[in-house]
N, C-alpha and C positions, 0 to 999 in steps of 0.2 A: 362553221362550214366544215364536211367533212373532208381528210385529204384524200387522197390517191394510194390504193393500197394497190393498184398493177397498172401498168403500161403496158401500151401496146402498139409495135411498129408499124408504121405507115410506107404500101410501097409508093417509088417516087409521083408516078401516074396517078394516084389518086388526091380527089379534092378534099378537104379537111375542115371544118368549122371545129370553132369549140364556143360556149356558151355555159354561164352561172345558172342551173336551173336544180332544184330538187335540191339544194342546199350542197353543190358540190358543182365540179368542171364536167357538162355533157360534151363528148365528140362524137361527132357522126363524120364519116368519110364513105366516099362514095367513089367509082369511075367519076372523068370526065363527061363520058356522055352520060350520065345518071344526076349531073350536081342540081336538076331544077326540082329532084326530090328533096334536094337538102334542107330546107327549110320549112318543107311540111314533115318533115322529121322533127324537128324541134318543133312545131305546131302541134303535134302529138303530145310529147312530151309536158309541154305548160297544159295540154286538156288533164292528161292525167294527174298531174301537180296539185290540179285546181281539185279532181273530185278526192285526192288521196294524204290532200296536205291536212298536216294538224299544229299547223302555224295559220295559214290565209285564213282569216275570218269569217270570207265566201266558199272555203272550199267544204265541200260534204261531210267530210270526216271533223272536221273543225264543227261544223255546224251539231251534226250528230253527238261529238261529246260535250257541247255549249244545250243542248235542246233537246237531248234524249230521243230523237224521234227525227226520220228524212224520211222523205221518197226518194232512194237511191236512184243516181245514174247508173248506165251500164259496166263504167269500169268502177264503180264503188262498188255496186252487186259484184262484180264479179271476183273482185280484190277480196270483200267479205267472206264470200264461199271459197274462195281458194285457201284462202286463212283458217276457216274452220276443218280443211280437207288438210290443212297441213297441221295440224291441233294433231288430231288423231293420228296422222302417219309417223307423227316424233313422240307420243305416247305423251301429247301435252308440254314436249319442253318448248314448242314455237308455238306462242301464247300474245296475239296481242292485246288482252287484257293488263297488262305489264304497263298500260300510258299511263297509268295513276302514277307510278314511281317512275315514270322514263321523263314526260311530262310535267309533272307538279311537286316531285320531293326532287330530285336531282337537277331539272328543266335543262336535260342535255342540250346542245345550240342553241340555249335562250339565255335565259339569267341564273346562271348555274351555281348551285349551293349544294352542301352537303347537308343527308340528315341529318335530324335532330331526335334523340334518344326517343325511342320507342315508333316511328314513323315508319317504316318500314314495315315493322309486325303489323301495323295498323292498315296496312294499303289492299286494298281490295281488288284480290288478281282470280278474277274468274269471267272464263268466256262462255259461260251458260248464260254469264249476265248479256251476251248477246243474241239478239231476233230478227233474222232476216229473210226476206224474202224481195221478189220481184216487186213488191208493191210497200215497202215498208223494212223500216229497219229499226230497231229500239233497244236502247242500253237499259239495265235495270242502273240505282243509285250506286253510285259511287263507283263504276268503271268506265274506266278513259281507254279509248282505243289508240297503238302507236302503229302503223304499217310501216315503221322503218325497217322494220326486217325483210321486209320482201316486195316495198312498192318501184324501187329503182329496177331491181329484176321486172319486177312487171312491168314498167315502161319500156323500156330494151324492150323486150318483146311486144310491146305494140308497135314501136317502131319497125322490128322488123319484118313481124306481118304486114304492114303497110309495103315497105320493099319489095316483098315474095309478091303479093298480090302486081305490083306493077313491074314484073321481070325486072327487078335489080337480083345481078347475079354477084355482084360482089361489093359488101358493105362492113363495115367496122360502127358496130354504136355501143360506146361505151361510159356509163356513170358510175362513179368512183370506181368500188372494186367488181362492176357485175359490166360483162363482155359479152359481144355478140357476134361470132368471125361469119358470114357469108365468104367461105372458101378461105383457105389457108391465113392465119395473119401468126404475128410471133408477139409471146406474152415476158413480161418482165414479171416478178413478184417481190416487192419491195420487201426487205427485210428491214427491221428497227433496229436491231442489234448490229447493224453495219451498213457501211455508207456502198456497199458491193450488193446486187440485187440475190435473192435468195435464192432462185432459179430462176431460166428462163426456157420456152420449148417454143414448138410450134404446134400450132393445131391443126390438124387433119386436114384434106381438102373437104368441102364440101361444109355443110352447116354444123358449129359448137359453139354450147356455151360455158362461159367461166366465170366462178364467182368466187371473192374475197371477202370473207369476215372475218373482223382485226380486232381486238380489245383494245390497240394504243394508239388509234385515229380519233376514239372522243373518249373522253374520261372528266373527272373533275378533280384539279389538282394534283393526282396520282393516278399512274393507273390502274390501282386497288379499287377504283372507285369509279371504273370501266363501264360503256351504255350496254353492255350483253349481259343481262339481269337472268340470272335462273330464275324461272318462273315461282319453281318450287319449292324454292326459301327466301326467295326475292332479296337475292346480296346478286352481287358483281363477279362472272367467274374468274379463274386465276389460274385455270389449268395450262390453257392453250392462248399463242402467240395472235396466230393466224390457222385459217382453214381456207385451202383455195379447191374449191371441186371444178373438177373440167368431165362436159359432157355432152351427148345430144338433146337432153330434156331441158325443158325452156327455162330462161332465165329463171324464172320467177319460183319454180321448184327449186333451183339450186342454189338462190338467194334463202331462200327458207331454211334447206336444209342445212344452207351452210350454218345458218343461223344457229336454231335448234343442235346443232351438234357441239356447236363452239358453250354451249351452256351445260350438256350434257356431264354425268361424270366420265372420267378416261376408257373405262371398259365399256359402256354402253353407248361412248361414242364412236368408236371404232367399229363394232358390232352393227351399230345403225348403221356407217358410211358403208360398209363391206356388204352390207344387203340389197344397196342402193347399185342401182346402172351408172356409174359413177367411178372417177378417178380422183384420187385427194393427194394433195401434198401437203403437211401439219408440220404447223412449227408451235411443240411446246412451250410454258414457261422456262422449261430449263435449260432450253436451245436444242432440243430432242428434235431432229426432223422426221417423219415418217412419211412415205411416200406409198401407196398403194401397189401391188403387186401385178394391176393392171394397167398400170401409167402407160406402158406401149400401144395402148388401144385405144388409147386416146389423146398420143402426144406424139414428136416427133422430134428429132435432137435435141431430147432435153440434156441440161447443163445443171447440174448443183453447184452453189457456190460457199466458200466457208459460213459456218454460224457462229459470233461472237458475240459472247455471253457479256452485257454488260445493259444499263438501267434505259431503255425504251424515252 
């Protein structure tokens, strides 16, 4: 199970559930007069579970890499195409062809092992090897698809569009580190390197999203051996701690790109974030924080707190 790479405060008024769903703690909070949406919020959630898990035996994506061939649902289709839309906008580093090694040499959240001499070179990472459309979807041999890069972002935002559509003005749905504020909420960012959180702000009124990818929430044994796989040599990266982007575009882009940068090397990844409608706060390997030059534009008294350099 993954942990919690941010929190985020709840005012006293509002109702709160949490639930184990997508391999981590979901929260939804809602007003009082809004809580009989709460629970088709989390109905949301296990729908998308089910077409985007690659654990459930019944779920789509599980099916498609067991069977080579589905007739997508609508959030599979759409998961698929947003993934191949974020291929190209990160020049290829968010890649979910990467399930062969995320999945069957490492089997992050499953029965985890390290490889074995030569498995890696051998693992077959290409998202040509995927075909989809509205009526069909088909892996060529030997590529495993992982949406863990960007399916918890995508749920957030299905929850939240279910909200908007029935006038909920103020909501919090958050899994692990991908957040959803319907009008102001205040974020915590966990730091490894210390039991003190690494920043905390508030977000804007009005609708943002924020997203956390960490190297030292799943690893196997070390964190040398980290589930954010460059695609492009297929090792474990080691540059960067965390990457937390806060912004108005939907979870599921900021889930991606968090992604995709956090594998990236250090110049092209800054370069991609600085290009991006987007605020970041980076905590490298070395305990190096970098913080975006337009943090004010998308935050609100924010607080830095010490970084202490010591083994995650």
């Amino acid at each position: 199970m993954c942990v919690l790479v941010l929190s985020v405060s709840v005012y006293a008024e509002m109702i709160s559930r949490v639930k184990v769903q997508m391999g981590t703690f979901v929260s939804i909070r809602v007003d009082e007069k809004d809580k009989r949406f709460l629970e088709d919020g989390f109905k949301i959630i296990e729908k998308v579970e089910h077409s985007l898990s690659s654990f459930n035996k019944t779920a789509q994506i599980y099916l498609l890499n067991t069977n080579r061939f589905i007739k997508p649902d609508t959030y599979t289709y759409e998961a698929l195409k947003l993934s191949q839309k974020y291929y190209k906008k990160t020049d290829g580093y968010f890649d979910i062809s990467i399930g062969f090694i995320t999945k069957k040499i490492y089997h992050f959240a499953d029965q985890q092992r390290l490889p074995k001499e030569g498995e890696l070179e051998m693992a077959r990472v290409d998202l040509r090897g995927l075909d989809v459309n509205r009526s069909h979807a088909r892996l060529s041999y030997g590529i495993t698809i992982d949406l863990g890069g960007m399916g918890k972002g995508f749920a957030v935002d299905k929850v939240t569009e279910y909200f908007k559509e029935h006038n909920v003005t103020r909501a919090v749905v958050a899994a692990s580190g991908d957040i959803r504020c319907l009008q102001s909420c205040k974020i915590e960012i966990n730091n490894p390197f210390s039991n003190s959180p690494l920043a905390s702000f508030h977000t804007l009124q009005g609708e943002s999203g924020v997203s956390t990818s960490g190297n030292y929430n799943r690893y196997v044994k070390s964190v040398e051996n980290n589930h954010l796989i460059d695609p492009k040599v297929k090792q474990s990266q080691q540059t960067f701690v965390s990457i937390t982007l806060i912004a108005k575009l939907p979870n599921s882009d900021l889930d991606a790109y968090a992604t995709a940068a956090s594998v990236m090397p250090k110049e092209k990844a800054y370069s991609f974030l600085d290009a991006l409608d987007v605020a970041y706060i980076v905590l490298e390997s070395n305990a190096t924080l970098k913080i975006s030059k337009n943090i004010s534009n998308y935050t609100q008294d924010l607080l830095i707190y010490d970084t202490v350099k010591k083994k995650p």
